[in-house]
N, C-alpha and C positions, 0 to 999 in steps of 0.2 A: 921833455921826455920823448914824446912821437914826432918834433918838430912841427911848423904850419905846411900848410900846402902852396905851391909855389904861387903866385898871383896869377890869374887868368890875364891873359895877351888882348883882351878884347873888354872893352866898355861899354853901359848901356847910352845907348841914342848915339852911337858912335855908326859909322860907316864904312864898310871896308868889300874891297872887290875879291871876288873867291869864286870858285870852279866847286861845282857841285860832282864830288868824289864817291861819294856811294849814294845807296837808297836804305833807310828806317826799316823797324817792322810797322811801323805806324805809315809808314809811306812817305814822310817826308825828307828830304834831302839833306846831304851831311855833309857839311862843307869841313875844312881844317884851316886854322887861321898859326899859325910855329905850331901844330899837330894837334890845339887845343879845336874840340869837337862843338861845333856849330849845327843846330838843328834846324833846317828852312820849310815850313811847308809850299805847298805848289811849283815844287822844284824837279827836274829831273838829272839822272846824273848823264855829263858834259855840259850841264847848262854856265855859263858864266856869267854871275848876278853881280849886283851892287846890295850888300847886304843892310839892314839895320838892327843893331843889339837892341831887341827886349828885354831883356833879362840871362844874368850871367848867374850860374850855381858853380859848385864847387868843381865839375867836373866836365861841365857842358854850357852852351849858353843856347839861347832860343833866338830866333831872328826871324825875318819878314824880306821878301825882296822888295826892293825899292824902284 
């Protein structure tokens, strides 16, 4: 009837390099992995991290730089 939501592009304890594109109102950094939305704290934006997935939600996932 509402169909599912498309599977997130990123997995936890997974790795991936990405460019910190904006800033949070929390302050932390917002990476984009195909446009799905990555949360980094201790990040600034232009920074270019190697990311780690903590935890992936329906519509964002949280990560840690490595």
């Amino acid at each position: 009837m509402y169909g599912s939501a498309p599977a997130a592009p990123v997995t936890v304890g997974a790795e991936y390099e990405a460019r910190i594109e904006d800033t949070a109102r929390e302050g932390d950094g917002i990476a984009r992995i195909e446009g799905f939305v990555i949360f980094v704290p201790g990040t600034k934006v232009g920074d270019q991290v190697k990311i780690q997935i903590d935890r992936v939600m329906r519509r964002f996932a949280i990560g840690h730089k490595v």
